[in-house]
C-alpha positions as CSV (number, residue, x, y, z in Angstrom):
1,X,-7.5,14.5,4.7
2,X,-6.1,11.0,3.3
3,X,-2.7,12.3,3.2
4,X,-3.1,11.5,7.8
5,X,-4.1,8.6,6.9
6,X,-1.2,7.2,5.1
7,X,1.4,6.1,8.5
8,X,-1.3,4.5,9.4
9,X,-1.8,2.4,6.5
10,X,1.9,1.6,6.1
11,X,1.9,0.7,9.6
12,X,-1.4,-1.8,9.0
13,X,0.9,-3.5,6.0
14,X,4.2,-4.3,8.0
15,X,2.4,-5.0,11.5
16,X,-0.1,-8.0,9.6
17,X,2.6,-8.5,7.0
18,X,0.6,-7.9,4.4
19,X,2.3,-9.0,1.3
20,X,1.6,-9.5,-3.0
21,X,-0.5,-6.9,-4.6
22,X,-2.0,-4.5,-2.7
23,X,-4.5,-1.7,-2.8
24,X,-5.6,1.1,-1.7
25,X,-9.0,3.5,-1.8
26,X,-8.5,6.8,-0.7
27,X,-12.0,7.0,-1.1
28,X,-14.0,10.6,-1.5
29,X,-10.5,12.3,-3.6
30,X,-11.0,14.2,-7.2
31,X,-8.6,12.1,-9.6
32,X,-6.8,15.0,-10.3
33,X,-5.8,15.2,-6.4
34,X,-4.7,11.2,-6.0
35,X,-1.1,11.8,-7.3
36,X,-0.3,14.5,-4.8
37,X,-0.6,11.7,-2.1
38,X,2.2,9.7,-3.8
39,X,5.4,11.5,-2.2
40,X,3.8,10.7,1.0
41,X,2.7,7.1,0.5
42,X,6.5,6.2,-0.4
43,X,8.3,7.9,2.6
44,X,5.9,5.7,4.7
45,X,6.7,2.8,3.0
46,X,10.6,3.3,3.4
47,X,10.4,2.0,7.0
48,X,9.3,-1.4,5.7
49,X,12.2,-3.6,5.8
50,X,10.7,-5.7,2.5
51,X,11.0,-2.5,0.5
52,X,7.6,-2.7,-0.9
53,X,7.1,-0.7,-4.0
54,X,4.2,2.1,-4.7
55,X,3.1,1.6,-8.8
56,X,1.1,4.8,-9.0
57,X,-2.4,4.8,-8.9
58,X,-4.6,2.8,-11.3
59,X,-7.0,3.3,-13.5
60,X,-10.1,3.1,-11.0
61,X,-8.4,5.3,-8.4
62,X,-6.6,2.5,-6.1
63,X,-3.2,3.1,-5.1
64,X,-1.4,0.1,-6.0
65,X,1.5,-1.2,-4.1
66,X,3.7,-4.6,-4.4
67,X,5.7,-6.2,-1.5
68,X,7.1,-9.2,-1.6
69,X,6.3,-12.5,0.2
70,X,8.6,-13.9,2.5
71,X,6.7,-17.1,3.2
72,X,3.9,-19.4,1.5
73,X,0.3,-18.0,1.1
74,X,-2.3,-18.9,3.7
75,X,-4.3,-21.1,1.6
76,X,-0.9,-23.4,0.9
77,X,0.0,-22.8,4.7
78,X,-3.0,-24.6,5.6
79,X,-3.2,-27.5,3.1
């Protein structure tokens, strides 16, 4: 089920400090059964200490969450 998945996907954001938009598939799941996972998703996210915010799920299924940056993008970084 998705709903094991979801410590490890908060743990994947903060560990390679992921950061702007990001989204998530929880591929194989009925529409109908995508908001259930919401609850969950936030309570993993509450460890973050960015406080990155879960917007739902969009209209193609993708869990979409925002966290802020901290520092430049990598493309910037790099130039």
């Amino acid at each position: 089920m998705n709903t094991a998945l979801i410590p490890e996907i908060a743990r994947q954001i903060l560990l390679r400090n992921l950061s702007g938009a990001i989204l998530i598939d929880f591929a194989g799941m009925k529409s109908s059964a995508r908001p259930k996972l919401l609850p969950a998703l936030e309570q993993a996210l509450k460890a973050d200490p960015l406080n990155p915010r879960c917007l739902g799920f969009s209209h193609l299924g993708f869990a979409e969450i925002t966290r802020p940056r901290v520092r430049p993008p990598l493309h910037e970084f790099l130039s």
